[in-house]
N, C-alpha and C positions, 0 to 999 in steps of 0.2 A: 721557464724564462719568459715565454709571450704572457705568461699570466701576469708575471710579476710591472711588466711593460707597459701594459693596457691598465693596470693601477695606476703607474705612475702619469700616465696621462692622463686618467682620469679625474687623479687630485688636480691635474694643471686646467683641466677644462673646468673644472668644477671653481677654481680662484679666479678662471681666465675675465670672466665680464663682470669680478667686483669692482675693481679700482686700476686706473694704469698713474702712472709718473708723470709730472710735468714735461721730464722729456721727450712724451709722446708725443705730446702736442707740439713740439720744436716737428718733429719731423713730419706731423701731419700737415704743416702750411708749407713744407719743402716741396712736399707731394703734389700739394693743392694748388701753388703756384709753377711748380713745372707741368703741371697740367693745362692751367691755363694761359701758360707765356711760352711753354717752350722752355729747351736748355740751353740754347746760346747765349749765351751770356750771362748764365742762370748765377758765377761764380764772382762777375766782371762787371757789370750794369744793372742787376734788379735790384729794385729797391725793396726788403723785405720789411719796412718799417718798422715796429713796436714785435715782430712777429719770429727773431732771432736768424740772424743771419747762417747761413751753411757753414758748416765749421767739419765736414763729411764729406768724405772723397764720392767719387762718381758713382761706386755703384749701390752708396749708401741712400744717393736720386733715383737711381734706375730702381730700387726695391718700394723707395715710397710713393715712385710716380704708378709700378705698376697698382701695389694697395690701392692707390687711387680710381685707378680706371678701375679694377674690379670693383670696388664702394660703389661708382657711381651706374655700370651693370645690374649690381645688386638693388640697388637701391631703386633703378626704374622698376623692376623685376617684381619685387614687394611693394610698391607703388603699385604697379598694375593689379597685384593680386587685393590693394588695401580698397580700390574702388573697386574692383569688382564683384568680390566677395565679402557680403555681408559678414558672415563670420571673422573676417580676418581681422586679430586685435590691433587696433590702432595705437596701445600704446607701445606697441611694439616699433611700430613706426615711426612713432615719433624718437623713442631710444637710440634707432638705428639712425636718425637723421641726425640726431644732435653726437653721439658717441663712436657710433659704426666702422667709421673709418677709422679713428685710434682705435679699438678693439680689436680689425682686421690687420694690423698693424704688428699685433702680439703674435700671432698665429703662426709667424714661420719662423718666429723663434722658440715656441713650444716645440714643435715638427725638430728643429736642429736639436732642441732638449734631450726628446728621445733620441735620436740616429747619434747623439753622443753616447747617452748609457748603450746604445748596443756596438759602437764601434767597442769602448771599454767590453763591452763581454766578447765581442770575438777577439779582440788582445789575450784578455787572462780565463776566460771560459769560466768566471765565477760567479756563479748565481748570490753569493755574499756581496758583491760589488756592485750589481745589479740592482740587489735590493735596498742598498744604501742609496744608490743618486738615482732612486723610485722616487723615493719619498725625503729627497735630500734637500733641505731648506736654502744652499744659495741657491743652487739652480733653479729652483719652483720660486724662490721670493724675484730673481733678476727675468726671467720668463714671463710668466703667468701673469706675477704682480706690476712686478716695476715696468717693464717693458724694454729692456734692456734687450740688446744683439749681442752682448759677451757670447752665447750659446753659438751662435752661426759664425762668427770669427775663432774661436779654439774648437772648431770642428772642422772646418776649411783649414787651419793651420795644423792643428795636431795631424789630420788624414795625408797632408802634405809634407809633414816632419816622415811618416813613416815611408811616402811613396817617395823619398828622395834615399830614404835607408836602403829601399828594393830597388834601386835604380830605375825608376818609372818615374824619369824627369820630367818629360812633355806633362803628366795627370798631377805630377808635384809642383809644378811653377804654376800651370792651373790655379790652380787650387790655393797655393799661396797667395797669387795673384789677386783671387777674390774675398779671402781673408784681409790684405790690405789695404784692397780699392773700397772696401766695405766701414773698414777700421782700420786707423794706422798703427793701432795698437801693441802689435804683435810684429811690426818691425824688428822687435829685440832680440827676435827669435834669428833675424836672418843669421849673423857670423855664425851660429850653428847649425847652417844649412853651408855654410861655408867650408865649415871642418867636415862635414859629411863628404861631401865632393872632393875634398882633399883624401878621405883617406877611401872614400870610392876609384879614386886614381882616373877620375874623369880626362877623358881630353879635350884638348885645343879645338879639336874639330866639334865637339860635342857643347860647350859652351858658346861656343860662337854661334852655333844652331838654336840654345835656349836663347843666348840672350836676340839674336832676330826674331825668333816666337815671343819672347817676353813683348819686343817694339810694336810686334805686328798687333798683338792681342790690347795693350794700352792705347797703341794709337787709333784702333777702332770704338774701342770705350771711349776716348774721351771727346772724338771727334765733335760729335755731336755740341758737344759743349762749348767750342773753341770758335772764339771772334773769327771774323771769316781773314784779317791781317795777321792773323799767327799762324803760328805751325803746332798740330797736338802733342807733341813729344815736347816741347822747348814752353808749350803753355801747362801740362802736365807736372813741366817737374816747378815753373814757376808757383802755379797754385799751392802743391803740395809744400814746397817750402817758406813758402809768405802767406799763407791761406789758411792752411790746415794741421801744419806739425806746429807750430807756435802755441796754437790753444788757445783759447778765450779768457779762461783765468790765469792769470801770469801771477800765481800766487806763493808763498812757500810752500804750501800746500791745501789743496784743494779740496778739503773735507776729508783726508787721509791720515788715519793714524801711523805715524810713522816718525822716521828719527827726529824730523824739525819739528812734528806735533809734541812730541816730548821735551822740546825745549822749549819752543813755543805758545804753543798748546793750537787749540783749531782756527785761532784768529786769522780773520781777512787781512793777509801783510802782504804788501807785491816784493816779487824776490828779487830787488833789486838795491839790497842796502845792503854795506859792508858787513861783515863778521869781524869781532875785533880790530875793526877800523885796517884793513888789512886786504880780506880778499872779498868779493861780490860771493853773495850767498848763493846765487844761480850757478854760477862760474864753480866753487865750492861742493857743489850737491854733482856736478856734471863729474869732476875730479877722482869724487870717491865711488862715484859711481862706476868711471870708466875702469881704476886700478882694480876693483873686484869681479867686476865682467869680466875682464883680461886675464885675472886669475881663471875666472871659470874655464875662458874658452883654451887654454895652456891646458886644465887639468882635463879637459876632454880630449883636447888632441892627445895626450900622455895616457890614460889609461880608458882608452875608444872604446864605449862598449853600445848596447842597446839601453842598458838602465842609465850609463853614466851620460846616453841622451836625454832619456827622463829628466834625472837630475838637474842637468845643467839648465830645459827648459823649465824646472819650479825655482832655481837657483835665481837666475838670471830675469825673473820673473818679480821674484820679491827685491831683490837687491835695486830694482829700475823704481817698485813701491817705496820699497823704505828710505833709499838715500837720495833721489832725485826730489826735485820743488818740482811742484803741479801737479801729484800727484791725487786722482781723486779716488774716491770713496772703494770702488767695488776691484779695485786694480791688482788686491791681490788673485782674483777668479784665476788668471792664466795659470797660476801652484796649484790650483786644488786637483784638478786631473791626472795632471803628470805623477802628483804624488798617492793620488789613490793608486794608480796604476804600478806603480812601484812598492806600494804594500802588501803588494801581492806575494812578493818575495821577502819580504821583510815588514817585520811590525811594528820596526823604529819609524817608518815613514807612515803609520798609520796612524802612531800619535801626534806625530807633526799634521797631517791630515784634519784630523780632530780638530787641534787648537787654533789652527790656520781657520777650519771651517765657522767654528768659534767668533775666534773675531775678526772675521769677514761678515757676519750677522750683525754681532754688536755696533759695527763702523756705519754699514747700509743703515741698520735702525737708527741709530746717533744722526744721521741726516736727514730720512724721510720716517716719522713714525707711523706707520701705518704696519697692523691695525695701535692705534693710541690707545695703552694701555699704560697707566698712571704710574702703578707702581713699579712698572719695567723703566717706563721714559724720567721716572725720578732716580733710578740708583747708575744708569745711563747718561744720563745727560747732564755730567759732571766735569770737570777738572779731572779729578782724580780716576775716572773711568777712561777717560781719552787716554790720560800717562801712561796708567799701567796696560791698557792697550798696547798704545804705541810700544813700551819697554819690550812685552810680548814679542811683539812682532819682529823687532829688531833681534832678539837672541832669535827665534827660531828661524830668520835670516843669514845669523851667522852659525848658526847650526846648519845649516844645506850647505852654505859656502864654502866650510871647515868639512863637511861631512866625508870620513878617508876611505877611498875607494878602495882598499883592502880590508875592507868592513863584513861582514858575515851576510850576504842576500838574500840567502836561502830560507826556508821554510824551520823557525826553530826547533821544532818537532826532529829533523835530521840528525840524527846521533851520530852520523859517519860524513860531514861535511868534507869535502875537496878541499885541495888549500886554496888560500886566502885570495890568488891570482882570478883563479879561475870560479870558484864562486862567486867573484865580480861578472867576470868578462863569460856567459853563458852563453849560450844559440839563440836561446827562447826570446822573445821579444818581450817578455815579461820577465 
């Protein structure tokens, strides 16, 4: 298993200094400028000009202010060594001065890359599992390449999903805590931290203790950031709901193949025009969204299991992709874990796996082509390649949704399965 680990970091070290995303560079002047102004007012008064405004909660600052101070350590560091030793290649130096700091940038999301594949194999102890998200193309193209944090946000959440399962609240709000102050991405996930504590049979006395720990831990993070006339709880929840959950592209959708990309296809349209002269398309996408969520979270309280958590978070995951507007490109990533890890017991969820992994590829390349390869980005970069995408995605959607929890879990190989109840509802965490 360390064999198979030390591979897979090795292909991500080895992509890590070809290319990062434009996105990198949004967060390298986040860095740059709370380094040298400060966070007061970093969300309220700075002017970030031409250089994209913070659209990331706090501790998506505190991650790029530290890259920063380590860059500019490093960078005196290899300075000193560039004058004083003749040997020392200079064009190294120059690399490191113009790129360095986006590069360092990637690095703790390689690190979260792996301590994902190993939480997955202390889950299902599969060296087959292992060896897939070694060398598994989202995770290495959103890491390595793009530079994307999906990796540190569904490993802070997913380690959190499980420590609220084991009643280890205080390491699970943690831990959720920095999944959301990092990304608010994985918000969708709470009502099934919700039903968890419900059928944990939490008390009164014990939520009133998280939720003071939740105040106490937010109002020390945001402090720092908060005009000195506010209060960090009350400026907190202001940013996050006029600042940061709104989003920047208020679009039908946001480079996402998905149910309005099949109608509409990928065009730049703001979602804010009727449907059959009738209802707001925003207003609309929120509707169908919330009825199928609702469903989910009903079938998890109904038949409560460890997989039918799985479930509900690849469920609940794709359903926020494919029927919400704003949705962008890489958003199916939160399905692809839960449902490897559920293939473990079953190999329905392995083919879903597959074709999710699939065109979660084709959606990322459809946006950024790198590396630009001619005859990929011509049978890609169609009309017709977006639809039947999108079409995709929406059945294997309502294939999780639909998916009936007195379904066979078990390992097909088992000639002598349990009934139908209890082959769902098992001990094992996998």
């Amino acid at each position: 298993m360390k064999k198979i680990i030390l591979v897979g970091s090795l292909i991500r070290l080895l992509l890590w200094p070809w290319i990062y995303h434009g996105d990198v560079n949004a967060t390298y002047w986040w860095g740059k400028f709370a380094s040298e102004f400060g966070l007061r007012g970093f969300y309220d008064w700075l002017n970030f000009g031409g250089y994209g405004y913070p659209d990331q909660p706090m501790l998506n600052i505190y991650y790029n202010l530290f890259i920063r101070q380590t860059y500019l350590f490093l960078h005196n560091f290899f300075w000193f060594l560039n004058i004083n030793i003749p040997l020392f290649p200079s064009k190294f130096m120059e690399w490191f001065f113009i790129d360095g700091n986006q590069y360092l940038l990637k690095i703790p999301m390689i690190i979260a890359d792996i301590l994902l594949i190993y939480v997955c194999y202390k889950f299902t102890k599969s060296k087959k599992i292992v060896t897939i998200l070694a060398v598994y193309p989202p995770l290495i193209y959103n890491s390595a390449v793009w530079g994307s944090g999906d990796s540190i946000i569904n490993l802070f959440a997913l380690l959190a999903i499980y420590f609220f399962w084991k009643q280890k609240y205080y390491s699970s709000v943690l831990l959720y805590l920095f999944s959301i102050l990092y990304k608010p991405s994985l918000l969708i996930w709470s009502p099934i931290i919700f039903v968890i504590l419900l059928k944990n049979k939490i008390s009164l006395k014990k939520i009133i203790l998280l939720i003071f720990f939740t105040y106490i831990i937010i109002y020390f993070i945001c402090h720092p950031f908060t005009p000195v006339e506010s209060h960090p709880i009350y400026w907190f929840i202001k940013t996050m709901t006029v600042v940061i959950l709104p989003g920047v592209m208020d679009l039908v959708t946001a480079n996402a193949m998905n149910f309005w990309a099949l109608i509409y296809g990928l065009e730049a349209k703001v979602d804010n025009f009727l449907v059959l002269n009738l209802i707001n398309v925003r207003l609309l996408s929120i509707l169908i969204w919330f009825s199928l969520y609702l469903h989910q979270i009903f079938k998890l309280a109904k038949y409560y299991s460890k997989k039918q958590i799985l479930l509900s978070l690849a469920s609940v995951s794709m359903i926020t992709f494919t029927f919400m507007t704003r949705m962008h490109e890489r958003y199916t990533y939160p399905a692809l874990i839960p449902l490897i890890l559920l293939s473990h017991s079953n190999k329905i969820f392995f083919k879903y796996f597959l074709i999710l992994s699939f065109t979660h590829i084709i959606n990322v390349y459809y946006v950024w082509q790198i590396p630009s390869i001619s005859p990929l980005i011509k049978i890609i970069d169609t009309d017709f390649t977006v639809r039947l995408t999108s079409l995709v995605n929406i059945l294997i959607t309502l294939k999780l949704v639909f998916f009936s929890p007195n379904i066979n879990t078990t390992n097909t190989k088992n000639k002598n399965p349990p009934p139908p109840k209890q082959r769902y509802l098992s001990n094992n965490f996998i």
